[in-house]
C-alpha positions, 0 to 999 in steps of 0.5 A: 457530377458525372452519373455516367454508367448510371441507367436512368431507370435508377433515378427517381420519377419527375413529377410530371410522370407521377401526375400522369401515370400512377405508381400502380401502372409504372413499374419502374417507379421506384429506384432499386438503389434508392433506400426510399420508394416512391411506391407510395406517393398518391396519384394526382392530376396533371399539373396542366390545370390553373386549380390552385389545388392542382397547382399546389400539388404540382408544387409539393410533388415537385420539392419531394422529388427534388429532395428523393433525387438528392438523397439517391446522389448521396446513397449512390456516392456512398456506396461508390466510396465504399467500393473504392475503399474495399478496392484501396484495402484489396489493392494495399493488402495485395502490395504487403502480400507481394512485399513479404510473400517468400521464394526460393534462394531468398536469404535471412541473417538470421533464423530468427529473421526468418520466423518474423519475416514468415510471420508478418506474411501470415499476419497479413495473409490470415493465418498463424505460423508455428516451428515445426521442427529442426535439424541439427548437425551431427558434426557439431550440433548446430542447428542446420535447417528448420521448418515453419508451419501453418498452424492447422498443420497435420491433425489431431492425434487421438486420445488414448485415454479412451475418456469419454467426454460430453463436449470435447473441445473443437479442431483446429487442425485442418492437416493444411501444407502451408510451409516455409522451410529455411537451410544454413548456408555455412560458406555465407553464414546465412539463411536460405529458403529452400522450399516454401508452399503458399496454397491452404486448404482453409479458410483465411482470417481476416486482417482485422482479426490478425490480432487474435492469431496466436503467433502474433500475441505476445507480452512485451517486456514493457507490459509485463511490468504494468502486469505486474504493477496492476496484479500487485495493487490488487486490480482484476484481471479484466480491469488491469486487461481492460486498462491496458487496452484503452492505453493502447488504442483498444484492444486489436492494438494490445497485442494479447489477450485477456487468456494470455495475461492470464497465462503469464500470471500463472506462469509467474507465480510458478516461477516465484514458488519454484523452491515451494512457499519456503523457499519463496517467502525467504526470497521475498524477505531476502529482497526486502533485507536487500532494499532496506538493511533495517528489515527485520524478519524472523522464522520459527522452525518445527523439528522437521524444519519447517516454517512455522511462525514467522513474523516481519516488520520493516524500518517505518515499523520499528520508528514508529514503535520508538515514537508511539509504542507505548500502548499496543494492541494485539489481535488474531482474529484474521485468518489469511487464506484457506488454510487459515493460518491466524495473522497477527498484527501489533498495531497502536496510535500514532500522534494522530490517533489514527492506527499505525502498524508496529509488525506482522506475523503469521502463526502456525497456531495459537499456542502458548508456545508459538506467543511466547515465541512472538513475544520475544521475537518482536521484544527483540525487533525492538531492541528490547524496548517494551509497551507500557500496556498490551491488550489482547482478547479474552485468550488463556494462552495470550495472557499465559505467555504475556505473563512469562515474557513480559510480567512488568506490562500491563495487560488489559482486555479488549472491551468489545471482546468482552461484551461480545463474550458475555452476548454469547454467554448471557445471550438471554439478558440482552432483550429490549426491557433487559438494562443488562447490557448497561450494567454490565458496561457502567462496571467496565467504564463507570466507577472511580472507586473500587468500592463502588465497582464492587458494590455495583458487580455484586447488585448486577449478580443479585439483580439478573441471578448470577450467583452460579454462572461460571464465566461471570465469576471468570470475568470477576477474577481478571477484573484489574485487566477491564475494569476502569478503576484498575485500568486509570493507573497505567497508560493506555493512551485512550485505548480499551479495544483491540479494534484498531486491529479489528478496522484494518481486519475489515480492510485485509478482508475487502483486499486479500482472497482466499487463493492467494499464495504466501507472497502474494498475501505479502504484497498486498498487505504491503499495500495496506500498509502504504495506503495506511502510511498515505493517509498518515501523510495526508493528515499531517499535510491537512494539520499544516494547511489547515489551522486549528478552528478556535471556538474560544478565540481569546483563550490563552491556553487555547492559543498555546496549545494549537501550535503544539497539538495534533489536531485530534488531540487539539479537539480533544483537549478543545472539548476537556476545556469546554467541559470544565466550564461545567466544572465547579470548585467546591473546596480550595486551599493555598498555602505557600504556592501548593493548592488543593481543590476540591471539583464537582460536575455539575448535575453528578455528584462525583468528587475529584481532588486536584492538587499542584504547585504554583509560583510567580515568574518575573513578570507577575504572572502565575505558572503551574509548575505541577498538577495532578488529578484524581481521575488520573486522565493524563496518567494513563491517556496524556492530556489534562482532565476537564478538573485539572484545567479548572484548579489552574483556571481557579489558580489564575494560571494562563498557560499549561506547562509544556511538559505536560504535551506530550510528545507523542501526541504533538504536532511535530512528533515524527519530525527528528532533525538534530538542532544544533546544540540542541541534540539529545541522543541516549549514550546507553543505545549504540544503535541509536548513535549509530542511526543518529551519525548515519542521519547526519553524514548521509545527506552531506555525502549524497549531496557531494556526490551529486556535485562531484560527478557534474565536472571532471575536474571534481569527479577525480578529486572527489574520487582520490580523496575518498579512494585515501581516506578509505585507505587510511581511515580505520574500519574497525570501532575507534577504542573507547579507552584511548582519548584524542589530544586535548586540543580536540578534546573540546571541539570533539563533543557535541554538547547536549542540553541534558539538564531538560527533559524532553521526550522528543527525540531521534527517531528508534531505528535499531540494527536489524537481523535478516534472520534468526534460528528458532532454537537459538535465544534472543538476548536481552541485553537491550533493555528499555534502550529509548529513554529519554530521561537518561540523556548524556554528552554523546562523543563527537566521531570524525563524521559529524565534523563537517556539522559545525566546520564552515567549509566542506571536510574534504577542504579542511586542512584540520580533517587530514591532521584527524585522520592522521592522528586516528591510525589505528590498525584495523581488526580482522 
């Protein structure tokens, strides 16, 4: 190693030195650049002596010095390797300072040329640029000249407001002349540097700091899109910043900071409210209508016209509506923002008992007039297609317009609502020595007779002195619309509550601020949905990687219903199985394939009555052909009761007929596609025709597309022979009264299965409307349009040809003789 420069008093001291003379009488003993002394070391001997001990010493003191002067090289190194790189960066600095240092006559191309050029100066000087002003010309209003500034440029003016401030913000401007100052040439058509001044009168930021200088922050393009992706999922400003600055190395690397990203956020919600909440809410709907044609949305106006209701629900919506709207639950507890706007949500279950959303709307108020017009709005969405039961809270006016739009539905009550009402009204009865609260629930969920119900209410309003309480003697009057034995006679599809609205309210609340704008508040409950939609997917993903766990391994109606169910619904019927082991047949009589017997639980002394039909197929074995039950479970829930299971079992009956699985509760509920020959759609619904023939010629002309663009030689024959049939097929409707050939006649049906009846079928997807004037009425000529046990031979159209022809329809002689037989002239 070469130590040359290095003066000898700054090495450590040999050991001989410390023996000799002790650190007190050697003031150069310790090295001014050694990060230990030697101060310290205690004064010895000479190691001239043969004591084992002097010797000893000797020895320590000479591996010590030997390890202080090898960590003096090493401090002694590290500070050189520090001053060259301070020299490298001085000296790289200083060759990017020459680099992009300006001078006269030197040209740009542009003026924008010109700011970047002047600005990486500044970046790498340490100081901020900003335009100062330019000229414009007077013959033809061209810019001509334009002067760029230091940002300290000129002072700061002074507040004629005259407001006196406690801690007014700090200057920044220091009336620096640093400039940069750019001419047009017209005769080049270039820029030129006509005047430029280097020299500032403040101090100069550091390049590490360049960052944070104000010309050279700013959001690309690029991200501004990861902006607004982590602002619309609902990420907070600092962890979206902090996001986005681990995926660009940190944030020096970034490029602005967490103030800009806050700027350009509030700069955005600017822009989407320039034409106010209205204006904007009808973009945001006009959009959503533009990416998906089966949006529905609608708006109330007052007279003023102005928005007051509006309510929205997009194509998964009504499809699962179709699928599982017979149960609905109703609810606006939740209130949006802080004008406390109530959001109403129509919500039920889907085959996985988990909540699915039917729509949304957002109220002016809770009127009977503004449901009244949701009622009918959402009736409308749905192609007039009404829930078999709705239920709502404890609200007059609900229950007012239910009953003018809806009077054949079955309205039912919310039972939490109902217990939380009689906690705030009989408050007093619900203490620990207090069986009030039982009671009270026993009326609601306990009897199976009315009688009993009666008898039960009267004892709970002697017991607990109730004779005068008013809204005990409310609650009594709308007791078909809560109590249990009212209840069993319609479907509710194991619904009593609104809390299915209530969880997704909890959700809303966790997700959704009190600041956020109208279509902010879309967006994220957009998310919600998605998020809802996910799990959907993830639980059908689970049902078909997963199998059924059978605790009775043998049973034959087990093994049956595990391939059909839903794997909620397969445990609920797991457990109605289980409990009619506990079943017992008092009473049984046969006559003629028709029985009848009596069940009693074990421990209770409740009887129900099952009746039901069998017969013997060809093969000995005994099949139901019907069952019904007292409790009336599958009535009004849709699976077989625990008693039910029990008369077939004491009827020998191995397997439940398939009709009694519903639909909507099995396994393959959302999946529609149209079996051949096996297609069942109802004629009375135009609109589900037409989604049903879109569902068939729309994967066949995707894929034909793809496999066109792939050759030349397809491409334009593809292309000639769409561009002839465009021209020569008919845009107006084929006329239903003018029948084809009667060769095609039997070749243009698609023959449906009509003598079964399933439940099972296309997907509801009716035609939408973007939107709908509040003074105009909703027609309902669409009534009850999905039902299944109406089902007829549905007209084969040109389109669905290619279902059952072996080739490709554009290389079927036959297709061009149909479009020649089909001239039709178009309509206006």
């Amino acid at each position: 190693m070469d130590f040359e420069g290095t003066s000898m008093a700054h090495l450590p001291p040999s050991p001989v030195d410390l023996v000799d003379h002790p650190p007190s009488e050697s003031p150069e003993s310790s090295s001014p650049l050694s990060p230990i002394g030697l101060a310290d070391h205690p004064p010895s001997e000479s190691p001239k002596s043969s004591s084992p001990t002097r010797y000893c010493i000797h020895l320590y003191l000479t591996v010590e010095y030997c390890l202080l002067l090898l960590m003096n090289i090493l401090y002694i190194l590290d500070v050189r390797m520090e001053d060259n790189g301070r020299e490298e960066n001085v000296k790289e600095s200083e060759e990017l300072i020459k680099k992009y240092l300006p001078c006269l006559k030197m040209e740009f191309e542009s003026v924008k040329a010109a700011f970047e050029f002047y600005n990486e100066y500044a970046r790498i000087t340490g100081f901020s640029v900003k335009i100062c002003y330019s000229n414009l010309s007077k013959r033809d209003g061209v810019m001509i000249s334009r002067k760029f500034a230091c940002n300290k440029e000129g002072q700061k003016a002074k507040d004629k407001r005259n407001l006196v401030v406690e801690r007014p913000h700090k200057d920044t401007r220091t009336n620096c002349l640093a400039s940069l100052f750019v001419s047009l040439d017209r005769g080049t058509s270039k820029w030129v540097v006509k005047r430029f001044e280097e020299n500032h009168n403040h101090l100069l930021h550091l390049l590490e700091h360049s960052h944070l200088l104000k010309s050279h922050r700013m959001v690309s393009e690029a991200q501004a899109i990861n902006i607004d992706i982590a602002a619309d999922i609902g990420l907070s400003l600092k962890a979206s910043h902090d996001l986005l600055s681990a995926q660009a190395g940190g944030k020096e690397c970034l490029g602005f900071t967490r103030e800009d990203q806050k700027n350009y956020l509030r700069s955005r919600r600017q822009r989407s409210l320039k034409y106010g909440e209205s204006g904007a809410l009808l973009g945001y709907f006009r959009n959503q209508s533009a990416q998906n044609p089966y949006f529905y949305y609608a708006v109330q106006l007052d007279v003023d016209e102005k928005i007051t209701n509006i309510f929205w629900a997009d194509h998964e919506m009504i499809t699962d509506y179709g699928l599982f709207g017979d149960a609905v639950s109703f609810d606006t507890t939740f209130r949006t923002n802080k004008e406390c706007r109530p959001f109403a949500l129509f919500t039920g279950f889907n085959h996985f008992r988990m909540t699915t959303i039917f729509g949304a709307a957002l109220l002016y108020d809770e009127t009977a007039d503004s449901f009244e017009w949701l009622f009918k709005t959402f009736l409308h969405a749905m192609s007039g297609k009404k829930p078999t039961t709705i239920f709502t809270d404890q609200d007059a006016a609900m229950a007012k317009a239910i009953s003018n739009v809806m009077p054949d539905v079955s309205h039912g009550l919310c039972t939490f609502h109902l217990n939380q009402n009689a906690l705030k009204h009989l408050g007093y009865l619900f203490h620990a020595d207090s069986n009030f609260g039982k009671e009270f629930n026993a009326c609601i969920f306990g009897y199976e007779e009315i009688n009993e119900l009666e008898k039960a209410w009267h004892t709970l309003i002697k017991k607990y002195n109730l004779q005068d309480n008013s809204w005990m003697a409310k609650t009594w009057e709308i007791r078909e619309k809560w109590a249990h034995v009212y209840m069993k006679w319609s479907y509710t599809a194991g619904m009593r509550s609104t809390q299915l609205s209530e969880s997704l309210n909890a959700k809303l609340k966790r997700c959704l601020k009190s600041d956020l704008d109208i279509v902010q508040f879309l967006t994220q409950f957009d998310i919600i949905v998605v998020e809802k939609r996910y799990e959907e997917s993830k639980a059908i993903y689970n049902s078909r990687e997963k199998l059924q766990r059978l605790l009775l391994k043998k049973s034959p109606m087990l093994i049956q219903v595990a391939q059909l169910y839903s794997p909620p619904l397969f445990d609920l019927f797991h457990d109605e199985l289980d409990t009619s082991l506990r079943c017992k047949v008092k009473q049984c009589h046969e006559l003629e394939g028709q029985f009848s017997c009596v069940i009693t639980m074990r421990g209770q002394n409740v009887e129900y009555v099952v009746k039901g039909s069998v017969e013997i197929d060809e093969t000995d074995e005994t099949i139901c052909r019907d069952v019904c039950c007292t409790c009336r479970k599958f009535e009004s829930f849709g699976i077989l009761c625990s008693h039910a299971i029990k008369g077939l079992d004491r009827m020998s009956v191995m397997e439940i007929p398939e009709r009694y699985v519903l639909g909507r509760w099995r396994l393959n509920a959302k999946e529609c596609e149209l079996e051949k020959g096996k297609s069942r759609v109802d004629e009375n619904d135009p609109k589900l025709l037409k989604a049903a023939r879109f569902r068939i010629i729309c994967p066949k002309m995707v894929k034909l597309a793809t496999q066109s663009c792939e050759l030349e030689e397809t491409y334009e024959f593809v292309e000639e022979t769409l561009e002839y049939i465009v021209q020569k097929w008919p845009i107006c409707f084929l006329e239903r009264e003018r029948e084809p050939p009667l060769k095609w006649r039997k070749n243009w049906r698609l023959i449906l299965n009509s003598h079964e009846s399933k439940d099972v079928g296309i997907p509801y997807v009716p035609q939408m409307i973007s939107y709908e004037d509040s003074c105009q009425s909703i027609p309902s000529s669409s009534q009850a349009s999905y039902n299944p046990q109406t089902l007829k031979e549905m007209p084969f159209d040109a389109t669905s040809y290619s279902s059952w022809a072996g080739d490709s329809i554009l290389h079927d002689a036959s297709f061009m003789e149909i479009l020649a037989y089909s001239g039709y002239p178009a309509k206006n």
